[in-house]
C-alpha positions in Angstrom: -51.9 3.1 -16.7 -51.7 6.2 -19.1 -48.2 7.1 -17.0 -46.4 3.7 -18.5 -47.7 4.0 -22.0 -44.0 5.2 -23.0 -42.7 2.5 -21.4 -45.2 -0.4 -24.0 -43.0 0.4 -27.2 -40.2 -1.2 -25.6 -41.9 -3.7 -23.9 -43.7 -5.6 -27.0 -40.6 -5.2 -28.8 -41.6 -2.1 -31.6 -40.1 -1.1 -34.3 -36.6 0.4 -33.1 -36.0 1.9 -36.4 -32.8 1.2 -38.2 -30.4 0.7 -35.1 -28.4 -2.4 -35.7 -28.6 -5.3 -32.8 -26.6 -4.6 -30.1 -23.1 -7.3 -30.3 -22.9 -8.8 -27.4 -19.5 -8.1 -25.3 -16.3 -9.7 -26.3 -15.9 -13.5 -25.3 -19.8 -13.5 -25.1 -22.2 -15.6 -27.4 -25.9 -16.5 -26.7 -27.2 -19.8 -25.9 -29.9 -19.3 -28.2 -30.4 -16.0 -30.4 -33.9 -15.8 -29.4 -32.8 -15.3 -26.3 -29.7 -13.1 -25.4 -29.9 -12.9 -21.7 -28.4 -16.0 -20.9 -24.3 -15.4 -21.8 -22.3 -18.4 -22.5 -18.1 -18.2 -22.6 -16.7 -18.9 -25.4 -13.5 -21.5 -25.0 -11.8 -20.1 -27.5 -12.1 -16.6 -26.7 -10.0 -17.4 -23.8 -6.7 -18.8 -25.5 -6.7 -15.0 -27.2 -6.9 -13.6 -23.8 -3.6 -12.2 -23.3 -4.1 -11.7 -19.8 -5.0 -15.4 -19.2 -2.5 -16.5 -22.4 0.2 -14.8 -19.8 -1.0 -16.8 -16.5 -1.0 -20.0 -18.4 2.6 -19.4 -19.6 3.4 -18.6 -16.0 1.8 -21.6 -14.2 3.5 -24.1 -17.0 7.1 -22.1 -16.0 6.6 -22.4 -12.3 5.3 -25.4 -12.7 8.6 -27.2 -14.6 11.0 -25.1 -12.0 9.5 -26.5 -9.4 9.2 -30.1 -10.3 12.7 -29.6 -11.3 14.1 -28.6 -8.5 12.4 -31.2 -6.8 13.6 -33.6 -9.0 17.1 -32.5 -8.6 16.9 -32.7 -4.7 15.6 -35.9 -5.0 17.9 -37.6 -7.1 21.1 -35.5 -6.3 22.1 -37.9 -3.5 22.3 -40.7 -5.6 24.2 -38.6 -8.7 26.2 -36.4 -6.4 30.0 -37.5 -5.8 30.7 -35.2 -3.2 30.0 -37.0 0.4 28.9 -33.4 1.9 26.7 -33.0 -1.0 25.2 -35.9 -0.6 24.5 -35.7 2.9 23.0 -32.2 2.3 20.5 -33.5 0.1 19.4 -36.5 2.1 18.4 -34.4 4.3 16.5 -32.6 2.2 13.9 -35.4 1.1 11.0 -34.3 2.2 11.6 -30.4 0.7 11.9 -32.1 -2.8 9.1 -34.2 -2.1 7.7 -31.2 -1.6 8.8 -29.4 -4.4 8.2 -32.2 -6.6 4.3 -32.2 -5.8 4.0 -28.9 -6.3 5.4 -28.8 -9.5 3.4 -31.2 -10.8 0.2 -29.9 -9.1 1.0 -26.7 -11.0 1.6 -27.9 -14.1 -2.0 -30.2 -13.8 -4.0 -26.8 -13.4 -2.5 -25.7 -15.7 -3.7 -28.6 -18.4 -6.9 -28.2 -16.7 -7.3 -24.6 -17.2 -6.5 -25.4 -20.7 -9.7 -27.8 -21.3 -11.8 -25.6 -20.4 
């Protein structure tokens, strides 16, 4: 028991002279300040993010293009004057179907990602 008598300072929480608290990492805040093990994110630590500011940007572009495009093909038959045009994109119903869904499935996680 005399080998892990160094090791009872730390253990009962002595004096630890005039070293400040440690901060917790960046994004990080306790749940309760009693208790520091337990990490908890911090939603607005993540809109300054410019990693994850960057993907959101991304996902909201892709996501418009898409649904664009998909919108376009969808409606061009009806807009179009050209009979070859026309004929081109009636084919093409189920790729702006398509397109169209994923559009607006990219834009919805992106507005999910958001919330949280």
């Amino acid at each position: 028991m005399r080998a892990l008598s160094f090791l009872a300072p730390a253990v009962v929480g002595a004096d630890r002279g005039n070293l400040p608290e440690p901060a917790p990492p960046a994004g990080l805040e306790s749940v309760n300040p009693a208790s520091p093990i337990i990490p908890m994110m911090n939603p607005r630590s993540h809109a300054q993010d410019p990693q994850r500011r960057k993907a959101d940007q991304d996902l909201l572009f892709k996501g418009l293009v898409i649904a664009l495009i998909g919108a376009v093909v969808l409606l061009g038959p009806y807009v179009s004057r050209s009979s070859a045009v026309q004929e081109l994109l009636a084919g093409a119903r189920v790729v702006g179907w398509f397109a169209l869904a994923l559009g607006v499935a990219l834009l919805g996680r992106r507005f999910l990602r958001q919330r949280r």
